[in-house]
GUMARMI-592866 format. One record per residue (C-alpha): x, y, z negated. Coordinates in steps of 0.02 Angstrom, whole numbers, plus 50000, padded with zeros to 5 digits. Example, Ala and Ser with C-alpha at 12.3 -4.5 7.8 and 13.67 -1.06 7.14 Angstrom:
506154977549610506844994749643
END
This chain:
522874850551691524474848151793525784863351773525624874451922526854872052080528174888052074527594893052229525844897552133526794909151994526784926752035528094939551955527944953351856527544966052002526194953252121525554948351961525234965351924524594968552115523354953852089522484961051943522524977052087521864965252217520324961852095519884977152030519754983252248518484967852252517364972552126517354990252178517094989352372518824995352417519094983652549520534990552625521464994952468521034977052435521954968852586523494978252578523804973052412523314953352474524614956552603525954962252499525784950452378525944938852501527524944752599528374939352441527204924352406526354916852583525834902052499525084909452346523374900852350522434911452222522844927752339522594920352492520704915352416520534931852381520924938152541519714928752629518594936452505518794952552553518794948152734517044940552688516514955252635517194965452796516164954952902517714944752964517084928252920517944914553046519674924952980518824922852790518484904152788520444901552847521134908852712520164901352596520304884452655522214888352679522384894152493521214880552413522434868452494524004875152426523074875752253521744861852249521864865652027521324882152031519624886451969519754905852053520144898352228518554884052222517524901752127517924912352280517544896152399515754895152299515404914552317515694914452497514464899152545513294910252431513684924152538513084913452695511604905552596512174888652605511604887952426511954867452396513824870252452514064885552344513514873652204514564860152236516234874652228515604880152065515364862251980517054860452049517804875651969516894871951812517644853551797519394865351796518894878351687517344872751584517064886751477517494901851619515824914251555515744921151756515744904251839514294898051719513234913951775513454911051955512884892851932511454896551820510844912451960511104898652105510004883752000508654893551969508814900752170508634884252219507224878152055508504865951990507584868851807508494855551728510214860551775509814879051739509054874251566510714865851539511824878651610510974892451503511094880451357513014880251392513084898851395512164901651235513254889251142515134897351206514144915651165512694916051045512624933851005512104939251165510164944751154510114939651344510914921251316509484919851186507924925951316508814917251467508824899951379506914903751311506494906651509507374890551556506784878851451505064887351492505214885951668505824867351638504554863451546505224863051381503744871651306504254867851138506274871851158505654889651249504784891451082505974887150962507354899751039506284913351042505874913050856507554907950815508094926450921506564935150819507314926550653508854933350695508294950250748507104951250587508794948250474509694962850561510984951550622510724953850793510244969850885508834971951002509314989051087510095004551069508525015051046506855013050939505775014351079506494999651190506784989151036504814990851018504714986551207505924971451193504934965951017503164967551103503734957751273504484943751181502984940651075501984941351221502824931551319503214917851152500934917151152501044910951357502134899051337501204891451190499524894951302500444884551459500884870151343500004856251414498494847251370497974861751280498814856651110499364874351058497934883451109497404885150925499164890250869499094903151018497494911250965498094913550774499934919550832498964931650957498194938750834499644941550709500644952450814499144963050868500054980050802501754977550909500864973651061500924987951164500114978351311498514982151246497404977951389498594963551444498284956251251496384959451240496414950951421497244935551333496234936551178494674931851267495204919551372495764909051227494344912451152493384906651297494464890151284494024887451099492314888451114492094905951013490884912651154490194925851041491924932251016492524930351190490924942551226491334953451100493014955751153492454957051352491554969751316492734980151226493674980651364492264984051481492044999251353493885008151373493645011351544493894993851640491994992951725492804990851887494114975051858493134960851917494264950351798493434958851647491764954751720492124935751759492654935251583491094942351498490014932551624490844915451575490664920551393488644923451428488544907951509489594896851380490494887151539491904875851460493214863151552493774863751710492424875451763492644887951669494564886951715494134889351901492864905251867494254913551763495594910351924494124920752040495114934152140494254948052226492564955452219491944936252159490964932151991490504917851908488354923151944488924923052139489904906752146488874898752032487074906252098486164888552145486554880451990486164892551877484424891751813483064906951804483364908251627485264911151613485274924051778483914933451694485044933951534486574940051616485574953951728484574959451579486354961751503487054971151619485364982251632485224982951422487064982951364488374986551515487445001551623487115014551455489145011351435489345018551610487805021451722488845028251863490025011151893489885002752068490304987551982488964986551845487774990851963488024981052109488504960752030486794959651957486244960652150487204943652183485794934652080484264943552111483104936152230482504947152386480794952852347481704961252186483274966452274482684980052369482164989152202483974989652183484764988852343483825003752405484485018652287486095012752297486225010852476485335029952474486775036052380488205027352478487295035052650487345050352582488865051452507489595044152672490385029152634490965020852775491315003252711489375000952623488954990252784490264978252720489854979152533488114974052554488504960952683489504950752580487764948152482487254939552634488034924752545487794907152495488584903652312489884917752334490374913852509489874926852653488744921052785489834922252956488484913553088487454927253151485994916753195486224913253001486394928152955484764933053027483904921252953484654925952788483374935352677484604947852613484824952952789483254955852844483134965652666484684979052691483984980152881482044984952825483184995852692484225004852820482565009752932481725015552783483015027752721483575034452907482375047552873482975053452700484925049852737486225057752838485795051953021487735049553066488015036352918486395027152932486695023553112488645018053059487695007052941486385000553078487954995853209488844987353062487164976453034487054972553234488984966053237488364953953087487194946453219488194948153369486964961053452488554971953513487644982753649486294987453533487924992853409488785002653511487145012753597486785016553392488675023053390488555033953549486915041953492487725049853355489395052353375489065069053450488325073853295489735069553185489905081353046491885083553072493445074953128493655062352994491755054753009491745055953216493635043853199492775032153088491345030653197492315027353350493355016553258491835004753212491365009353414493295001353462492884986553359491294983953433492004987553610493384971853572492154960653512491134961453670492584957053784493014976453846494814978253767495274990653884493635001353823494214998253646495785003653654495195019353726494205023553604495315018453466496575031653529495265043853550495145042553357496905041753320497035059853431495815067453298497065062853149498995060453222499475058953040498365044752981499455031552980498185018152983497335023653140498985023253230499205004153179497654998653216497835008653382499434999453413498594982253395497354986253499498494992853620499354974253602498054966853625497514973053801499374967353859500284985353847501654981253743502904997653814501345008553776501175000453590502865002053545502795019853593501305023553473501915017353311503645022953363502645039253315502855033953119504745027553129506265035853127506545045153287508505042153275508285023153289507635009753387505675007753353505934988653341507524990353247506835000553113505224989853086506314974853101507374984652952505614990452873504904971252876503244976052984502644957953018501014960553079501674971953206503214957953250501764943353253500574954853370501864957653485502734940453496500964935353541500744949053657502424941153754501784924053735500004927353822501244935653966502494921553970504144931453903504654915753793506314924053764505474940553671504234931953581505384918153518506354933153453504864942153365504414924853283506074922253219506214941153159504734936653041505704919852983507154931652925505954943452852505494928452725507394921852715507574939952637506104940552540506824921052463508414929152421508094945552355507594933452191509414936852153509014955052100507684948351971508714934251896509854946651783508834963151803507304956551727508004945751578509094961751535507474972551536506514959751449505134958751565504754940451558503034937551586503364948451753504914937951796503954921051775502474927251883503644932752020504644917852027503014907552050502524919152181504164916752260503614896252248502134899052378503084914652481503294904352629501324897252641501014916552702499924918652832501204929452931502854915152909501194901552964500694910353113502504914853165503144897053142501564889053232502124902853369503884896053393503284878753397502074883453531503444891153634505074878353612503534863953672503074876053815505054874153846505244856753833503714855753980504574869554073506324870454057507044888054093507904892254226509684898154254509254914354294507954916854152509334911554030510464926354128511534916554241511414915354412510044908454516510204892054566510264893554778510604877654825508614871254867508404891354959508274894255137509454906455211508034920255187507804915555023509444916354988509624933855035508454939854950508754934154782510364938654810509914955754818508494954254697509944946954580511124964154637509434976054596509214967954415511354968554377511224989154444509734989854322510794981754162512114994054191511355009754227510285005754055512114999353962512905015454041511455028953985511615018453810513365018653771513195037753848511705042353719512935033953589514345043653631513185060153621512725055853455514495051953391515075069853437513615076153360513805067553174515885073253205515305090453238514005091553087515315083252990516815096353023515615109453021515115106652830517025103352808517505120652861515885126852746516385117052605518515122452618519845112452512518915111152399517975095652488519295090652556519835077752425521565070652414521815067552611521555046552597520055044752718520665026652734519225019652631517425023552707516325009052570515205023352511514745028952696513295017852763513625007752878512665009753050511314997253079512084982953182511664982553370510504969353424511614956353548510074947153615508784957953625507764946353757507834930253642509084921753788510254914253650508444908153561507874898753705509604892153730509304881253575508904866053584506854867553592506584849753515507774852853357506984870253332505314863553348505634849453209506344863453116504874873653086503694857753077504634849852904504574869752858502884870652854502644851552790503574855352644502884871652619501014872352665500604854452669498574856752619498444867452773497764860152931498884868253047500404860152977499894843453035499064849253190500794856653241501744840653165500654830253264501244839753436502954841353398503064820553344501754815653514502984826853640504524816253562503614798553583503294797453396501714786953398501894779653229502484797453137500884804253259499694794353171500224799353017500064816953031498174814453093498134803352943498574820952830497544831352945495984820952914496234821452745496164840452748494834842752873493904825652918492634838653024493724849853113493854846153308495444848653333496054833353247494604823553315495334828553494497094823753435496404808053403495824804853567497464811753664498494797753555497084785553595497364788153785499374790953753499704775253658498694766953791499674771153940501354767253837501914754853747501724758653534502264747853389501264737453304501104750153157500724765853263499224753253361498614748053168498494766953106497634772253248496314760653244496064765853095495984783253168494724777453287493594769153165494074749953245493054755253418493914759653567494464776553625492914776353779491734770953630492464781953498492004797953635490574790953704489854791053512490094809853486489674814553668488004809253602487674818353477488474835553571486854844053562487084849353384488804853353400489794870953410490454877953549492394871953508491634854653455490964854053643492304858853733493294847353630492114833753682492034840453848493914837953880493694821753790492614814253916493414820454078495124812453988494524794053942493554795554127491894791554016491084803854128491564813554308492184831954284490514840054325489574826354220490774830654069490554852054080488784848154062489244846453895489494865453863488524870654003486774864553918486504874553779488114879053742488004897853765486704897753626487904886353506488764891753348490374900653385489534908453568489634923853478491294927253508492104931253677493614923253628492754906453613491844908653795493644911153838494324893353776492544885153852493114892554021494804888954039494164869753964493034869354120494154875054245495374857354214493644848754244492634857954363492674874454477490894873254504490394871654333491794885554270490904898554383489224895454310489984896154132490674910154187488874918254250488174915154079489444923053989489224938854103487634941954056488084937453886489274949953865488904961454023490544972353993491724954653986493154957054135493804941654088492364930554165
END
């Protein structure tokens, strides 16, 4: 290393203000912190090392454009040091440009190899980012500069783990347990975490030998399991284990054995257990066995497995549940109810009936669901009502429910009946069962769940209005039932009244605050996704854009609050939970909230490209130059109405504000005078880093700056988010496959409908994709590749053939797959508009998917591009469908 320029030496006195500087850094005293920068730098202005650190501290004061000068200014009067590119690395970290902060601390490390702190930081931002080979190697490096660190030992275990190193991850751990066995390195402080730190190391040593692949080490699993059988103290978490290698072995008797034994400490209701002793029963091996083990839920093996299973080997696992399971605990739901998955009808009602009895007259509101999800076909419920009628079960628990009305509680048998007609879709008849008896509601709590069930009812036959009414008159019986006052709020979302919502779960926030600030702060997605769509449905791009990209930073955070885990959980020694988090962390961002929200701001920035926002919606000026003199005027004045508004509401805020601060100053002085000198402290207020800071004031509450972006970028954005992330969902490539078509893309077009096929060959929305490329690439000119693909696409016919063939066969389609067809026809001009709606309009009110009011919605607005005429009939069959509907 070159010697370092004089100008980089400090003396006795800024050396020793330096070491100051530092020591303010690590403990938050900001201010303390820049002085000292400053006056080390009166003496020193080019000292690059301070100047680093002052942008540091700047950084950390929220002055980030003055930050990133000074450190670019100090790194180039010292290019050599290894604290300057350190404090370059940490802020990039700071502003989550991850890759860059990497690059700083490879940089540092080439200067200073062995520097302990700059080797952590890398190893915490690998495994941020999964680099598993660098972190194995970083950790590596760490263990070999400092190898009698108990968490340099685990840490290296986890890496080579996670690197798949199943073997290395092995071979540290027992080479930490040899060295903790030989007393020359110390587990802990106490006996009792020692024993902690001893058990979750041995556990954690038998997964990765489970996880090796191929299965090599399953044998040397099982035995090492069951050495260490007295330090476990995971004892459910190791019987768990015990039978699923069992299981894998082959030892089915054992497996059973050891099923059971759990099943006889108390775990009757873990479904796990149960899928466990079930697979044992039923000796399944290979791969299916692996996927009736990975059941989540309420699911078995004898549900999901019901049509291949023969007479013989359900009759042996009911007449071990009847013989062995039910004397261990006759009074489990669990025990009881699974055999039903299996049993045919004639014998279910036996069954079915006295535990449906005691449900009813216990009043359990949810037993219309639990016995509905036996209307099932190998484990999967039965949606269809027409079905669902059909379904034996059904018409089982319906003959059921008349037959005990007169021995059960009337209330709860009717809830049961109206659950029963929603399966079907008969909505009136659910609702007339619902208003019969709640009248006779025994008190508060059953009349709110009945005209909760009423609400639901109300929504699903197209009165949201009615709904929501009701659904408040239940949350007015119970103001302190949080879950009432959500769903109300949906509701009340859902019928358009987003002021009114916002008012009723502001009921449940802090009443200081904002009620969107502090859900933003409390991460309430479903509320931000209800309402963005609320704003979308009324055209405010600007606020829904905002509540979509409030979700996206809800899952930025979730992403980097891995950084709390990365040290916290090696140091506590909880590996096996550290491992499963991380890998949930893998598959955070295919949540159905970040989906939804990103398909939302796709949706909007194409809606944007179409319809470019105006001036004035982006809060400039109107344009007046195409206006009349009239016109003119009065959006002039219009303009001078909406300015008076924005600063009456600034004025009343910075005035509420201003209230508030003299309040706090008063409460403050006030427990000052209470508290005397003694509070007083040593008079240096100058530092406030223990005082929270107030939560930052939103700038762009409207989403302006949002829809100032540029809508095609953003929309590419969240497309190669969700390729990357949720590729084996449909949606991605339905949305990829809009975003590519509005930019021209014909060739990357066809090759998202390529991806979408391969995930749903059946669904009609990629077959109508299909046919608005056909028509697209017709009118335009395409490559050569993008015209090969999608004749492939097309099956080699035409586009007016490839309709024409499923226009044919529309009689046995769903309602979606005919409007889809529908819109098809009228498109390729295979038929006239009128000629084309009578695709939905014969027999498709009685279609699969008529049901649902929503879905009469989509055929309407279909027929209304096609044909008035043909719209208002739709519309006439839908009203006598669903005779409360005000939206036909």
């Amino acid at each position: 290393m070159a010697p370092s320029k004089p100008s980089q030496i400090l003396g006795k006195r800024e050396a020793s203000l330096f070491k100051d500087l530092m020591k303010y850094y690590e403990t938050k005293a900001y201010k303390k912190g820049l002085k000292a920068a400053d006056q080390i730098l009166k003496k020193n202005s080019d000292h690059g090392e301070t100047l680093a650190m002052r942008g540091l501290v700047l950084n950390s004061m929220d002055r980030k454009p003055e930050a990133i000068e000074n450190i670019k200014k100090g790194l180039m009067m010292n290019m050599t040091s290894h604290v300057c590119w350190h404090v370059y690395g940490l802020v990039h970290r700071s502003n989550r440009d991850y890759q860059e902060a990497v690059k700083c601390y490879k940089q540092a490390l080439k200067i200073d190899k062995d520097n302990m702190q700059i080797l952590r930081d890398l190893s915490l931002l690998q495994i941020q980012l999964r680099d598993l080979s660098g972190f194995s190697d970083t950790r590596n490096t760490i263990l070999t500069l400092s190898p009698g660190l108990r968490f340099n030992w685990i840490s290296y275990a986890v890496a080579s783990h996670l690197a798949g190193e199943h073997s290395t991850a092995v071979s540290a751990l027992d080479s930490f347990l040899a060295q903790v066995k030989d007393e020359t390195m110390k587990i802990s402080e106490t006996e009792r975490e020692a024993e902690f730190v001893k058990s979750e190391v041995l556990m954690y040593r038998n997964e990765v030998l489970m996880e090796t692949p191929g299965g090599e080490k399953l044998k040397e699993a099982y035995e090492d399991l069951c050495s260490f059988e007295a330090d476990a103290l995971d004892r459910d978490e190791w019987l768990w284990r015990k039978g699923r290698l069992e299981l894998k072995r082959g030892m089915y008797a054992d497996a059973e054995a050891t099923f059971l034994s759990m099943l006889k400490d108390g775990q009757t209701e873990d479904y796990r257990v149960h899928a466990g002793y079930q697979c044992a029963l039923l000796k399944l091996e290979g791969e299916k066995l692996d996927a009736m083990m990975a059941l989540d839920g309420m699911d078995t093996p004898l549900a999901k497995l019901n049509s291949s299973l023969t007479p013989e080997q359900k009759a042996q696992v009911i007449e071990n549940y009847d013989t062995v399971l039910l004397p261990i605990n006759d009074r489990s739901a669990a025990i009881k109810r699974i055999p039903m998955t299996a049993i045919d009808p004639p014998s279910l009602s036996d069954r079915l009936g006295p535990y449906m009895e005691k449900a009813l007259k216990k009043g359990v509101p949810s037993l219309g669901s639990d016995v509905l999800r036996l209307v099932s076909v190998d484990g999967v419920r039965v949606t269809d009502p027409e079905a669902v009628r059909a379904h034996p079960v059904y018409e089982a628990v319906r003959g059921l429910a008349a037959d005990l009305k007169p021995r059960a509680p009337e209330v709860w048998t009717c809830y049961l009946q109206a659950q029963l007609c929603e399966a079907v879709g008969d909505y009136e008849e659910g609702i007339a069962l619902l208003d019969s008896c709640i009248g006779k509601a025994p008190d508060d709590k059953a009349k709110g769940d009945l005209l909760e069930r009423k609400a639901r009812l109300l929504k699903l036959s197209g009165d949201i209005d009615a709904a929501v009414e009701a659904m408040n008159e239940a949350r007015e019986l119970d103001k302190a039932d949080r879950y009432i006052n959500n769903k109300t709020t949906k509701y009340l979302l859902r019928a358009g009244k987003p002021d009114e919502a916002e008012a009723t779960i502001g009921l449940f926030t802090r009443h200081e605050a904002n009620p969107s600030q502090n859900l933003f702060e409390m991460q309430c997605s479903w509320f931000e996704l209800e309402y963005a769509r609320a704003m979308q449905r009324k055209g405010d791009i600007g606020k829904a854009l905002k509540k979509f990209a409030c979700i996206e930073k809800h899952f930025e955070d979730f992403a980097d609050d891995q950084f709390d885990f990365h040290n916290y959980c090696i140091r506590r020694a909880t590996l096996r939970a550290y491992v499963s988090t991380l890998r949930l962390e893998d598959h955070i961002w295919n949540n159905k909230f970040y989906v939804q929200a990103a398909c939302g701001a796709i949706e909007c920035y194409l809606h944007l490209i179409d319809n470019p926002p105006s001036a004035e919606e982006l809060g400039g000026e109107p344009d007046y130059s195409g206006m009349t003199a009239a016109q003119k005027k009065k959006a002039k004045a219009a303009a001078r109405k909406k300015k008076k508004r924005e600063e009456e509401a600034e004025a009343k805020r910075k005035e509420e504000e201003a209230a508030k601060k003299k309040r706090e100053e008063e409460a403050a002085n006030k427990k000052k005078e209470e508290g005397g000198d003694a509070d007083a402290g040593d008079g240096d207020d100058e530092d406030d880093e223990d005082k929270k800071p107030p939560p930052s004031e939103d700038k762009d509450p409207n989403g302006i700056e949002l829809m100032k972006k540029d809508p095609r970028a953003e929309c590419e954005k969240f497309a190669s988010s969700l390729r990357l992330h949720c590729p084996h969902l449909l949606v991605t490539w339905l949305k990829t496959f809009d975003v590519r078509l509005s930019a021209g893309d014909h060739e990357g077009a066809c090759e998202a409908l390529e991806k979408a096929t391969d995930v749903d060959a059946d669904s009609e929305e990629v077959w109508a994709r299909v046919v608005r490329l056909g028509m697209d690439v017709k009118d335009k000119t395409a490559e050569g590749a993008a015209v090969e693909k999608l004749s492939a696409l097309l099956g080699g016919v035409s586009v007016e053939d490839f309709v024409k063939s499923k226009a044919s066969k529309a009689q046995g389609l769903s309602l979606l797959w005919r409007c889809a067809v529908a819109e098809a026809c009228a498109l390729v001009k295979v038929d006239a508009g009128a000629e084309a709606a009578k695709v939905v309009l014969n027999g498709g009110a009685e279609s699969k998917g008529a049901h649902l009011v929503v879905n009469c919605v989509k055929a309407k607005a279909a027929l209304e591009k096609m044909d008035a005429g043909a719209a208002e009939e739709w519309a006439l069959l839908c009203k006598k469908k669903f005779v409360r509907a005000k939206c036909f």
